[in-house]
C-alpha positions in Angstrom: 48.8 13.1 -38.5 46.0 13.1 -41.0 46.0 10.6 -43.8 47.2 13.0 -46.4 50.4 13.4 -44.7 51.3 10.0 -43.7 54.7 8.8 -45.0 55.6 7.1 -41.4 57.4 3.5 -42.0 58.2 1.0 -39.8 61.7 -1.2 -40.6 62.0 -4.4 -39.1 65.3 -6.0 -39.4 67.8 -8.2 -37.4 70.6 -6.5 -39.4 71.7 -2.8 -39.1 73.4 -2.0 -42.2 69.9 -2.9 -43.7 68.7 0.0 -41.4 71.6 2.0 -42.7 70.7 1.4 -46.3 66.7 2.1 -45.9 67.1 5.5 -44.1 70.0 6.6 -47.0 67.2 5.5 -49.6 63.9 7.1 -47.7 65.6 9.9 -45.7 68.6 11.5 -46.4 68.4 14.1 -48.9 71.6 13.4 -51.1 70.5 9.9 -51.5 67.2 11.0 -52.6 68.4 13.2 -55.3 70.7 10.5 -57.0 67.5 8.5 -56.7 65.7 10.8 -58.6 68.3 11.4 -61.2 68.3 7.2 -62.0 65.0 8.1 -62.1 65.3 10.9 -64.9 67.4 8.5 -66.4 65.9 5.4 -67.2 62.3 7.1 -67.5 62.9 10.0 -69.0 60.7 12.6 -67.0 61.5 14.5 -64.0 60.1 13.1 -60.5 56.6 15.2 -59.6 57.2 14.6 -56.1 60.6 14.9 -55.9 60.4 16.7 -52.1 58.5 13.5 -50.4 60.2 12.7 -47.3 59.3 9.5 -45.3 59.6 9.1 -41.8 61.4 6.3 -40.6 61.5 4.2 -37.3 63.6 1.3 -36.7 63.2 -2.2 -35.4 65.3 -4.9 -34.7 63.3 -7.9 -33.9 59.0 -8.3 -34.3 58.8 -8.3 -30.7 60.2 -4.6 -30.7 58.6 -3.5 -34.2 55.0 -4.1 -32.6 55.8 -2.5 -29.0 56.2 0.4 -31.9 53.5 0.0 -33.8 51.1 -0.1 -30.8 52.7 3.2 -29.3 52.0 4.8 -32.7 48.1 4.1 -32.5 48.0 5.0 -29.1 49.2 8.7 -29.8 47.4 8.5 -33.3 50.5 8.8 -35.9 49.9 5.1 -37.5 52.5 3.8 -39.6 50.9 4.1 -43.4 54.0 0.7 -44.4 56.1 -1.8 -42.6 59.3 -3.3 -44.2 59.8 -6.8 -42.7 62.6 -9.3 -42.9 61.9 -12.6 -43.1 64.4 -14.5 -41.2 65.4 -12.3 -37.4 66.7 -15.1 -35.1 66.4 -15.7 -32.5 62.8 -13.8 -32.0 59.6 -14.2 -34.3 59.7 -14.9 -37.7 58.9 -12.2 -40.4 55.4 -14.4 -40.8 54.6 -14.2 -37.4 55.7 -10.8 -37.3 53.4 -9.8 -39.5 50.5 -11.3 -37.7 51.0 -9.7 -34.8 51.7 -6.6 -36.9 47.9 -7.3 -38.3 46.3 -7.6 -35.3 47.1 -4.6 -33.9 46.6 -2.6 -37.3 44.5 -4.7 -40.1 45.1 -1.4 -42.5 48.9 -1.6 -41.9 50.8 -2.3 -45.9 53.6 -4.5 -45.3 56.5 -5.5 -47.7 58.6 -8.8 -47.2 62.2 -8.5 -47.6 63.4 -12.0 -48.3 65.8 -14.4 -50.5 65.0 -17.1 -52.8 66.1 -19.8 -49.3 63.5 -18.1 -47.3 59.7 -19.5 -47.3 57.9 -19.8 -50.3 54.7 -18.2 -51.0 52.8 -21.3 -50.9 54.2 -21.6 -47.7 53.1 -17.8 -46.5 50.0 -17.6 -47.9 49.0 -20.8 -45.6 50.0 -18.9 -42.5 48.3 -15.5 -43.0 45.8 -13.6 -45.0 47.5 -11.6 -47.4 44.6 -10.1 -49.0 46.2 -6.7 -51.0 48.1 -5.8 -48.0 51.3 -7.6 -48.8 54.3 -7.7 -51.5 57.5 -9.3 -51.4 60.8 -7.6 -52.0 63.2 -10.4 -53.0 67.0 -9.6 -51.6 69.5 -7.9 -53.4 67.3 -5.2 -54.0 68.1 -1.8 -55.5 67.0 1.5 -53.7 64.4 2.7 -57.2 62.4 -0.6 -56.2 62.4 0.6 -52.3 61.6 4.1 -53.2 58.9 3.4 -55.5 57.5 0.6 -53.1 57.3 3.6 -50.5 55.6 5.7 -52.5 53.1 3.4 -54.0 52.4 1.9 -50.9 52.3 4.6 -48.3 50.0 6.1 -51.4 47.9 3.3 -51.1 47.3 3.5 -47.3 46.0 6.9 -47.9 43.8 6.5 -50.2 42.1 3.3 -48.5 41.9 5.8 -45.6 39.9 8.5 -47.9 37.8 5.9 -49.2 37.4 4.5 -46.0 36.2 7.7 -44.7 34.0 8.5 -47.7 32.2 5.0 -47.2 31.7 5.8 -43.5 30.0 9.1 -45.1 28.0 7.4 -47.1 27.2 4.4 -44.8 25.7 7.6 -42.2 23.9 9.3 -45.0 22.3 5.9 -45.7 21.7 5.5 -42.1 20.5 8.8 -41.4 18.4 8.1 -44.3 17.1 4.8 -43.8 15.9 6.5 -40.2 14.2 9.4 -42.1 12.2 6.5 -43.6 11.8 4.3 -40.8 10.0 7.1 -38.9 8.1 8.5 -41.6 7.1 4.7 -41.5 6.4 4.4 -38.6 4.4 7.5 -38.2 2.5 5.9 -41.2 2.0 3.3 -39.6 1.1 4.3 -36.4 -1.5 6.8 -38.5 -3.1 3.4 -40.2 -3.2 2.3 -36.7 -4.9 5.4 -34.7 -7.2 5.2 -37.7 -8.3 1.5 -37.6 -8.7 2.0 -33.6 -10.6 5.3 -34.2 -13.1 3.1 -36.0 -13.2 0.4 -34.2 -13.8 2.5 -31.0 -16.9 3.8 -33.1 -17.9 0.5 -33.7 -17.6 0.1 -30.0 -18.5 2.6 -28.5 -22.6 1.6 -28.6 -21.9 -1.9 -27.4 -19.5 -0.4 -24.7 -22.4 2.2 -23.6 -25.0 -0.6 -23.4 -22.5 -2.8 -21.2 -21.5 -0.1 -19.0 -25.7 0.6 -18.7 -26.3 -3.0 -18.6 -24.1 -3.8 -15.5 -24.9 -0.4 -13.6 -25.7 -1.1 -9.5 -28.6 1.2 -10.1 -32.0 0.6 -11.9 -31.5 2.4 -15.2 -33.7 2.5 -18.5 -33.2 4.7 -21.6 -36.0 6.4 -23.9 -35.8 7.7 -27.2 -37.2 11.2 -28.5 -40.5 9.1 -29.4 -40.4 8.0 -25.6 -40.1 4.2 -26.7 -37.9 2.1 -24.7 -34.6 1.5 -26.0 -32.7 0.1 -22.8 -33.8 -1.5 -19.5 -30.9 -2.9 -17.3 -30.6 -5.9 -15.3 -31.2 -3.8 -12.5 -33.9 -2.3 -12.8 -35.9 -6.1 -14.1 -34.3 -7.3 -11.1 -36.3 -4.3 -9.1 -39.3 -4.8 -11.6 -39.3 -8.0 -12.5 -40.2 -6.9 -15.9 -37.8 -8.8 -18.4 -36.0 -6.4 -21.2 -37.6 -8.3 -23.8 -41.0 -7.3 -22.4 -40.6 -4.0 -22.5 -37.9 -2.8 -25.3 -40.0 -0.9 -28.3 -42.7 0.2 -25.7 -43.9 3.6 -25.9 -47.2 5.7 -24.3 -45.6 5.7 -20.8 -45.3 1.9 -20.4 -42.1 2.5 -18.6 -44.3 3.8 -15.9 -46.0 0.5 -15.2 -44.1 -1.5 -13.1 -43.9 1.2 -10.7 -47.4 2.6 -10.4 -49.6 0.5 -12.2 -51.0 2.9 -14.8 -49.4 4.8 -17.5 -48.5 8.1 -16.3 -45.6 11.0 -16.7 -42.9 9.8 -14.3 -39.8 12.0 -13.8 -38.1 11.4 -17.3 -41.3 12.5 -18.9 -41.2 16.3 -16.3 -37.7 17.2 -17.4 -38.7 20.4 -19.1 -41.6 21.4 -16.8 -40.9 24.0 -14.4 -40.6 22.7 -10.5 -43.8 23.8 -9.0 -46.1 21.5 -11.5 -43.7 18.6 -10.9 -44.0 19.3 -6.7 -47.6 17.7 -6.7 -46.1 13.9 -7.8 -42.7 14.5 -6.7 -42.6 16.3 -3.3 -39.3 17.8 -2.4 -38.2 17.6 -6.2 -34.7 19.3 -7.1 -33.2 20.4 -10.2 -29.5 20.6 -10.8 -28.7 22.0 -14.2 -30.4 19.6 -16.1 -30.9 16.7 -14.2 -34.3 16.1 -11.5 -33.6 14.6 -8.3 -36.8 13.5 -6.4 -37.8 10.6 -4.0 -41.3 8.6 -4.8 -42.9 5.9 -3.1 -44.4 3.2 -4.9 -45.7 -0.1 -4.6 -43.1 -3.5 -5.6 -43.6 -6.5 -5.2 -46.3 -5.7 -2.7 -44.5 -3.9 -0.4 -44.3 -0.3 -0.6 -40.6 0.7 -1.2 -39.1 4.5 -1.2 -36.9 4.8 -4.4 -34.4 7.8 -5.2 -34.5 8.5 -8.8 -32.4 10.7 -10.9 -33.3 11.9 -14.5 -31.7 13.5 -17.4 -31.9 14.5 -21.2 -29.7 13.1 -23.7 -28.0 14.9 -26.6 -26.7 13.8 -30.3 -23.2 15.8 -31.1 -25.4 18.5 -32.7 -27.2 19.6 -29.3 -30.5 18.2 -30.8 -32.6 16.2 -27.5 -32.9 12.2 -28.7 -34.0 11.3 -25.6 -33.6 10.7 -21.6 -32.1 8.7 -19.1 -33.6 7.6 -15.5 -31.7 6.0 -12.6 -33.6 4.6 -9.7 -32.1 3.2 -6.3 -34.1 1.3 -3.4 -33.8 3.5 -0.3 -35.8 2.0 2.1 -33.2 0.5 4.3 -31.4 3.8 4.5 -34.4 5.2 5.6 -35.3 3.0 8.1 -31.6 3.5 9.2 -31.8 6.7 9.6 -35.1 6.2 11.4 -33.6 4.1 14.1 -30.5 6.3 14.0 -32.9 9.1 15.2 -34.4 6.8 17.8 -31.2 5.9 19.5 -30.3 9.4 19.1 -33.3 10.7 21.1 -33.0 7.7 23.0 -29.1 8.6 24.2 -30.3 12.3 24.7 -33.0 10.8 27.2 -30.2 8.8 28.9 -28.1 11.7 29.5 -31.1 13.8 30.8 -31.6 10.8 33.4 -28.0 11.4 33.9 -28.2 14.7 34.7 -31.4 14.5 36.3 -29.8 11.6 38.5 -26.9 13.8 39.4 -29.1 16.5 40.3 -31.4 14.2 42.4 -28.1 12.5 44.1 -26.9 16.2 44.8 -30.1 17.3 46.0 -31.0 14.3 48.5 -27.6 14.7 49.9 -28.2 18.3 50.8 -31.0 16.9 53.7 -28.9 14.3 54.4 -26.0 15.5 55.5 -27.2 17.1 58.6 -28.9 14.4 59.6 -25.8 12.1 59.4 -24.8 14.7 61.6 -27.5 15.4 64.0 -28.7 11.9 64.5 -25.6 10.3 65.9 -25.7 13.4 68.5 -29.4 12.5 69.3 -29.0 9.3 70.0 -26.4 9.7 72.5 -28.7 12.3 74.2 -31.5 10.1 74.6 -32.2 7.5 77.3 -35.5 5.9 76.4 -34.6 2.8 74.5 -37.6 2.8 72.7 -36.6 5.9 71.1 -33.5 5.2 70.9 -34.2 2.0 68.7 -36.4 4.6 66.6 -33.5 7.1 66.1 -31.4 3.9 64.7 -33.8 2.8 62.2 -33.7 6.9 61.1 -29.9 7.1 61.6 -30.2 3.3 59.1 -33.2 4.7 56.6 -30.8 7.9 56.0 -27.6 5.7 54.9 -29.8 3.9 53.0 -31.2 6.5 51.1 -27.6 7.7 50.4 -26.3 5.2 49.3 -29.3 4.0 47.4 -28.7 7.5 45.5 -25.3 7.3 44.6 -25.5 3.6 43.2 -28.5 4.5 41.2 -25.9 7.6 40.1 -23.0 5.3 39.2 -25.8 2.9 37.4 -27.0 5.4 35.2 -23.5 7.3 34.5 -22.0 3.8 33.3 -24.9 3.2 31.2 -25.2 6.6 29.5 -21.6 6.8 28.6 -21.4 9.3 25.4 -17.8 9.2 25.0 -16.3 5.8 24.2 -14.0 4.1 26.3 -10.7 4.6 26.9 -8.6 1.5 28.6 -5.3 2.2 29.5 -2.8 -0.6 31.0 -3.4 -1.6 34.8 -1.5 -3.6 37.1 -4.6 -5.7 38.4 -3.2 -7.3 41.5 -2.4 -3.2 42.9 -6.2 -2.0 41.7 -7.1 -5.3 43.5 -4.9 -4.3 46.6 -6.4 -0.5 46.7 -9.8 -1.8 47.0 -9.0 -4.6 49.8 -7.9 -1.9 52.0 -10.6 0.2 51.5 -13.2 -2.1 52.4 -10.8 -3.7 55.2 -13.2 -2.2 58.1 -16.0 -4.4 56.8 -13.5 -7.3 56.6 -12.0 -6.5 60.1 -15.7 -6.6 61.3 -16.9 -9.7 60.4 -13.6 -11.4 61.2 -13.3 -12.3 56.9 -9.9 -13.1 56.0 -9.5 -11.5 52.2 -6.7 -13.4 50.5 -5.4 -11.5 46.7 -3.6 -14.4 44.9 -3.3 -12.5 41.5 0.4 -12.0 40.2 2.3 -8.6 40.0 3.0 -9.3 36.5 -1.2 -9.6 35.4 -1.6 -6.1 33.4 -5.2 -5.4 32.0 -6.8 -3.3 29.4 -9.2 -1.0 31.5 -10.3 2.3 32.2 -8.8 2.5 36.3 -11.6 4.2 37.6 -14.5 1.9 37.1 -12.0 -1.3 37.4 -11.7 0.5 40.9 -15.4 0.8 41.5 -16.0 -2.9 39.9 -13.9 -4.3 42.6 -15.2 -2.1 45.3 -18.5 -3.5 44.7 -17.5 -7.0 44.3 -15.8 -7.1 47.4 -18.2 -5.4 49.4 -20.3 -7.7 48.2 -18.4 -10.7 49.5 -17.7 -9.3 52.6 -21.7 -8.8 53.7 -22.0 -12.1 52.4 -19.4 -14.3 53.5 -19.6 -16.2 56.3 -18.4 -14.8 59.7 -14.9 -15.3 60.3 -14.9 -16.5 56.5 -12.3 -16.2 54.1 -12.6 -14.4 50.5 -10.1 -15.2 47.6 -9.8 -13.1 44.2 -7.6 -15.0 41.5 -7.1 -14.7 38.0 -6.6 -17.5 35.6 -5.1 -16.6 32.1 -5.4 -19.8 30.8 -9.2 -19.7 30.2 -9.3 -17.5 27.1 -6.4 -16.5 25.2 -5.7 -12.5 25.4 -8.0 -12.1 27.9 -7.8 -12.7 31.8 -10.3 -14.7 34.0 -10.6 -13.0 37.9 -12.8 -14.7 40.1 -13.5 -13.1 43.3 -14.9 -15.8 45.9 -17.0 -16.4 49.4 -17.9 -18.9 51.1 -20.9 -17.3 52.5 -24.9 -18.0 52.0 -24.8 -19.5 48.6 -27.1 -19.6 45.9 -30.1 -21.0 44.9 -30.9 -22.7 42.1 -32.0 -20.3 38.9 -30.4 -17.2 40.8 -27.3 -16.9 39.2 -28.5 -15.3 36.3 -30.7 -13.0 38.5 -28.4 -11.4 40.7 -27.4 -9.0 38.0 -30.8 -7.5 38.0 -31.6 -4.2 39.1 -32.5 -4.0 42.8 -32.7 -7.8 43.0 -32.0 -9.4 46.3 -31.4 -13.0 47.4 -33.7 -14.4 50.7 -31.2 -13.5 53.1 -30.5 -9.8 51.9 -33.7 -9.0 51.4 -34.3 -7.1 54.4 -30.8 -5.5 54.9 -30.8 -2.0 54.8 -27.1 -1.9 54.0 -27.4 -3.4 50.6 -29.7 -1.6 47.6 -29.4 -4.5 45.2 -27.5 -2.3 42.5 -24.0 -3.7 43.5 -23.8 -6.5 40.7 -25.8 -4.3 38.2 -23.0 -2.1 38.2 -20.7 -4.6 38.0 -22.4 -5.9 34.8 -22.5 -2.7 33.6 -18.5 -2.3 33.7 -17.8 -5.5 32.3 -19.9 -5.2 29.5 -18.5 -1.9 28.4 -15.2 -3.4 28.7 -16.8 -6.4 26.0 -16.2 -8.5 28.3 -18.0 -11.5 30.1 -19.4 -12.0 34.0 -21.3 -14.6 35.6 -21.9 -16.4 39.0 -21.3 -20.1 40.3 -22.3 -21.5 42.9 -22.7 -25.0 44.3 -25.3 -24.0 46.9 -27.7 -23.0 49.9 -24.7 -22.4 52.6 -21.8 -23.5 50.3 -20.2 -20.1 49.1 -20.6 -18.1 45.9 -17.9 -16.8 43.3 -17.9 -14.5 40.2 -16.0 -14.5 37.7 -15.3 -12.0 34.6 -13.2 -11.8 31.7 -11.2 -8.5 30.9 -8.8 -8.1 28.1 -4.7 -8.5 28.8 -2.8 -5.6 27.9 0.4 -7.5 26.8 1.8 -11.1 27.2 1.7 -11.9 31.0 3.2 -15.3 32.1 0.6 -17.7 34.4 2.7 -17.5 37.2 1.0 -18.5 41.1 0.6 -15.0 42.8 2.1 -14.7 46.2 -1.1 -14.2 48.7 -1.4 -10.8 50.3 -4.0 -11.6 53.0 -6.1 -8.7 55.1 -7.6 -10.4 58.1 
């Protein structure tokens, strides 16, 4: 119900005949019309709105009258008046009543219906806020006073409504308003500000340009149109050793000094020549759009240095030239990088033609040989003389020499020329160690040499399987030409010695070492005293040994305490995941 309409009242009274009098007064339509003929009566003029009817709802106690009230907001039909009694045992008081009644509806008109007995309004006005929502309707009262209360009242209600609603107009139109404002003032303001940091960006924008320049990695220096000197960074005095202040101002080439000794055109001076005069200074010259790229070599601080330099014109906003810009960077290192890069490059392509050559050489010698590892054994048997006999052993010896020789020398050169880097994968060292025993279990079996592998199951290394396989293979052949007869060889691994990484020992007690040959034995066809005339041995066992270790970044070494007292070497390798030190179980081959 809009405002316009409202005539809703709210009675609230202990007493029902009150209730019967208010709704003959407000309601019923005979009553009304006797109203409004008093009302011609006593003021002479006939009643404008003699067709109001108010709408009426009935309370008998506060309690009840604001369980109304409440409803009536909720479904948006607010009562425009209340009529409230004062006295309504044995609920609230009309006082309290009313503040309740307040609560829930501030804009709620409410009229007090009480005697002279009742409160005073001393006594009221202590307890609530009366403000111009309340009047008092002292009992007996006649139904005119009612009626014209109702009116007035409900009258009252709508019009604070419509001025309500006109102030909340104008309050939006003020704030819509006061936006406008604020963001044409802001935009002001943010114009002022653009403005100010426009100019200060101007102001700026020199010093900002010389900083950047000042603090560039690369020798840089400026020129004017005149070809004076109007910047000169700190890296290029500390390439020169020519101070800024020495040099600022200075025209007629002086720029050129420090770097050839003698006034001259250097590249900022060539930028609009064409390429061929510039070739005879500046060999190799380029030109990208604008800018000349060239390498020069000059002489600083003594030494002669290979700088890359870089050159351009600058422009003013009109396109007009006001001068040029130079950049110059030390390449010499990156030269004699690429130098040595080229080197090793050569160098690795000679390895692999060695390789190749190796492999060819290996495939080639075995060709011969293999017939005679054939034929000579046949001989031999065919032969009584034991003179020649002997002969044909030394030949049958000399051929398994020469084999063998070959093939080491191939391994040798294959793990030295690797081109492809390394792949390790996890491998359980104790079987790779196993593998190996068993293959060189004839030799072992021969000299009566007890092998003993003490390395635990649960020892996994980082290596590539085949050369850990040829690693061991060497080192226990090794041990087992070495030890002594009817000797014992141990391999062990120690993971306490370096964290992530595994120490295996693999040791004899065979012939020994002397002094200062520990180091030596991992020499290229080096041989201790007692090996040196053994055909079966070409003195490339431990090179390739060293060889696998190393590409495995990893450490090896011999110890011994001894002439006659047994030798061991040991190497590092890395672990491939946490293994626990536990005492392998010996797996012995004797």
């Amino acid at each position: 119900m809009s405002a316009a309409e409202n005539r809703r009242i709210l009675l609230i009274d202990d007493t029902p005949a009150i209730h019967q009098d208010f709704r003959k007064i407000l309601v019923e339509k005979s009553t009304t019309a006797d109203l409004n003929e008093m009302e011609v009566a006593l003021f002479g003029a006939k009643p404008q709105n003699a067709s109001v009817r108010f709408e009426l709802d009935s309370a008998y106690q506060g309690e009840e009258g604001l369980a109304l009230l409440r409803a009536s907001l909720e479904s948006e039909r607010p009562y425009a008046m209340a009529f409230v009694d004062m006295r309504m045992p044995p609920g609230w008081d009309g006082v309290e009543t009313i503040e309740q009644l307040w609560q829930a509806d501030p804009r709620l008109q409410v009229v007090i219906c009480t005697a002279y007995s009742d409160y005073s309004w001393e006594e009221v006005l202590e307890r609530i806020d009366v403000g111009d929502r309340l009047l008092v309707l002292k009992k007996p009262f006649d139904a005119i006073e009612v009626c014209q209360l109702a009116k007035t009242l409900t009258a009252k209600w709508q019009l604070t409504r419509q001025a309500e609603s006109k102030v909340a107009g104008l309050e939006e139109a003020v704030r819509r308003r006061t936006e406008e404002l604020d963001r044409a003032n802001q935009a002001l303001q943010a114009d002022i500000v653009e403005r100010k940091r426009a100019e200060r960006e101007t102001r700026e924008a020199y010093r900002r340009t010389a900083d950047i320049l000042e603090f560039l990695p690369d020798a840089t220096f400026v020129v004017d149109a005149a070809g004076k000197v109007i910047a000169w960074n700190r890296a290029v005095e500390a390439m020169t050793g020519v101070e800024k202040e020495q040099i600022l101002d200075q025209g007629d080439f002086a720029y050129a000094l420090p770097f050839y000794g003698m006034r001259r055109k250097i590249l900022i001076d060539m930028l609009e020549e064409d390429l061929e005069s510039v070739e005879r200074d500046y060999p190799g010259i380029r030109r990208d759009s604008m800018t000349l790229s060239a390498e020069a070599r000059v002489m600083l601080a003594g030494e002669v240095r290979i700088l890359w330099s870089s050159a351009a014109p600058l422009y003013n906003s009109q396109g007009t030239k006001v001068g040029g810009i130079q950049s110059l960077r030390d390449i010499t290192d990156l030269r004699r990088v690429e130098q040595e890069k080229s080197r090793l490059e050569a160098q690795l392509h000679h390895s692999s033609m060695m390789e190749s050559l190796m492999g060819q050489l290996s495939h080639d010698l075995k060709t011969p040989l293999t017939p005679l590892f054939a034929l000579l054994p046949m001989v031999r048997r065919q032969v009584a003389d034991p003179g020649l006999e002997r002969m044909l052993e030394i030949c049958q010896n000399s051929v398994s020499q020469i084999q063998g020789l070959s093939s080491k020398a191939l391994d040798l050169v294959r793990l030295s020329c690797r081109e492809k880097a390394l792949q390790p994968v996890p491998v359980p060292l104790a079987s790779a160690v196993e593998c190996c025993i068993h293959g060189c279990a004839p030799l072992f079996l021969q000299r009566g040499i007890t092998c003993l592998n003490c390395i635990d199951q649960s020892v996994t290394v980082q290596a590539s399987a085949e050369q850990l396989n040829l690693l061991f293979d060497n080192l226990l052949c090794n041990a087992a030409r070495f030890a002594a007869q009817n000797g014992t060889v141990r391999i062990s691994a120690d993971l306490e010695l370096e964290p992530g990484a595994v120490v295996v020992s693999v040791q004899d007690d065979g012939i020994g070492l002397k002094p200062g040959q520990s180091a030596r034995i991992f020499e290229e066809f080096f041989k201790a005293d007692a090996a040196r005339h053994d055909l079966d041995t070409q003195g490339l066992g431990l090179a390739i040994c060293k060889r696998i270790i190393l590409n495995h970044q990893g450490r090896i070494w011999a110890e011994s305490p001894g002439i006659g007292r047994g030798t061991a070497i040991r190497f590092t390798l890395k672990l491939a995941k946490a293994t626990s030190n536990k005492s392998g179980s010996e797996r012995t081959i004797s």
